[in-house]
matplotlib code that plots the C-alpha trace (Angstrom):
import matplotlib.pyplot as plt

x = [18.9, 16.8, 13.4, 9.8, 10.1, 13.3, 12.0, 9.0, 11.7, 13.9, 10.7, 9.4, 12.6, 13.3, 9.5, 10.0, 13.5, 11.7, 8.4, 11.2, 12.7, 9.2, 7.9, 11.5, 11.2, 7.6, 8.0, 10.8, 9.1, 5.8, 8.2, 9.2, 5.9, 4.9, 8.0, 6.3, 2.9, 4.7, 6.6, 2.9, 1.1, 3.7, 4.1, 0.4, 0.5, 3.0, 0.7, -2.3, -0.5, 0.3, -2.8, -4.6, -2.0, -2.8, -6.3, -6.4, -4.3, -6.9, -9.4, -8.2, -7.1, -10.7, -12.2, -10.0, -11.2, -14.9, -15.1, -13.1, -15.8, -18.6, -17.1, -16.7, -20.3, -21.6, -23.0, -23.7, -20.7, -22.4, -22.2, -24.5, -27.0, -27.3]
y = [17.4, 15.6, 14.0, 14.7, 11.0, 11.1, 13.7, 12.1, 9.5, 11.8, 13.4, 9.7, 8.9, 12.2, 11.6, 8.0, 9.3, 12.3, 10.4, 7.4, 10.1, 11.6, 8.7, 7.8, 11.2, 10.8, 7.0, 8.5, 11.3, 9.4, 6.3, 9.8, 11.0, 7.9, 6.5, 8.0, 6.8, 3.6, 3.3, 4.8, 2.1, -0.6, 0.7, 0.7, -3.3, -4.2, -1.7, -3.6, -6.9, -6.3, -5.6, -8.2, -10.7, -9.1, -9.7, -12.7, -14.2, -12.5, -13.6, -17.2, -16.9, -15.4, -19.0, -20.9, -19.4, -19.6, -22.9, -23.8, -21.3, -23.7, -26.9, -25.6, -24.2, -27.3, -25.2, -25.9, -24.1, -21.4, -23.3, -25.5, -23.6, -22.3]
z = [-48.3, -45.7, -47.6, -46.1, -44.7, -42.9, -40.8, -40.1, -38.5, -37.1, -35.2, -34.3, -33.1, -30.7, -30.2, -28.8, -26.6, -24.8, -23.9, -22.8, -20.6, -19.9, -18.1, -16.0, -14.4, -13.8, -12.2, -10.1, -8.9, -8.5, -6.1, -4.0, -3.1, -2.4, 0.0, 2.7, 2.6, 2.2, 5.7, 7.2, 6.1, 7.0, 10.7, 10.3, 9.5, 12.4, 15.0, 13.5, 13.6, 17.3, 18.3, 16.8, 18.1, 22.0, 21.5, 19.8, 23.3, 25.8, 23.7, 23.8, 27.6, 28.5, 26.8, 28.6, 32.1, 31.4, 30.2, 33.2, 35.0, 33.4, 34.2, 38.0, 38.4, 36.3, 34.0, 29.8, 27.9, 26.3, 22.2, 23.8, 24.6, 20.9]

ax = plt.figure().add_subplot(projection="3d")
ax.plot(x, y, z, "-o")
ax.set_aspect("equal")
plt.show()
């Protein structure tokens, strides 16, 4: 006959197995939910990406015309004036 103290084993053992099991299902379920949010975000980065790559060329392009601007008119570049 099974003692007081195996059982307490047995139960920490079945104990340990279905928490194991418990907390696979949960991550697994948990990653499905959150595929999707996952390929939002990242089309998010590349749209964000792109745009800040387009602006950061106009940007530059824009300096490059007005300090040509300044030098043409003879005027001080604007950091001067600061």
């Amino acid at each position: 006959m099974l003692t007081n103290a195996d059982l307490v084993k047995i139960k920490s053992i079945v104990d340990e197995s279905v928490e194991t099991k418990l907390e696979q299902k949960l991550e697994q379920k948990l990653e499905q939910k959150l595929k999707p949010i996952h390929k939002k975000i990242n089309t998010m980065n590349r749209k964000l990406d792109i745009t800040i790559k387009y602006f950061d060329t106009v940007t530059s392009n824009h300096t490059k015309r007005i300090k040509r601007i300044e030098q043409h008119l003879e005027l001080p570049s604007i950091s001067a004036c600061s």
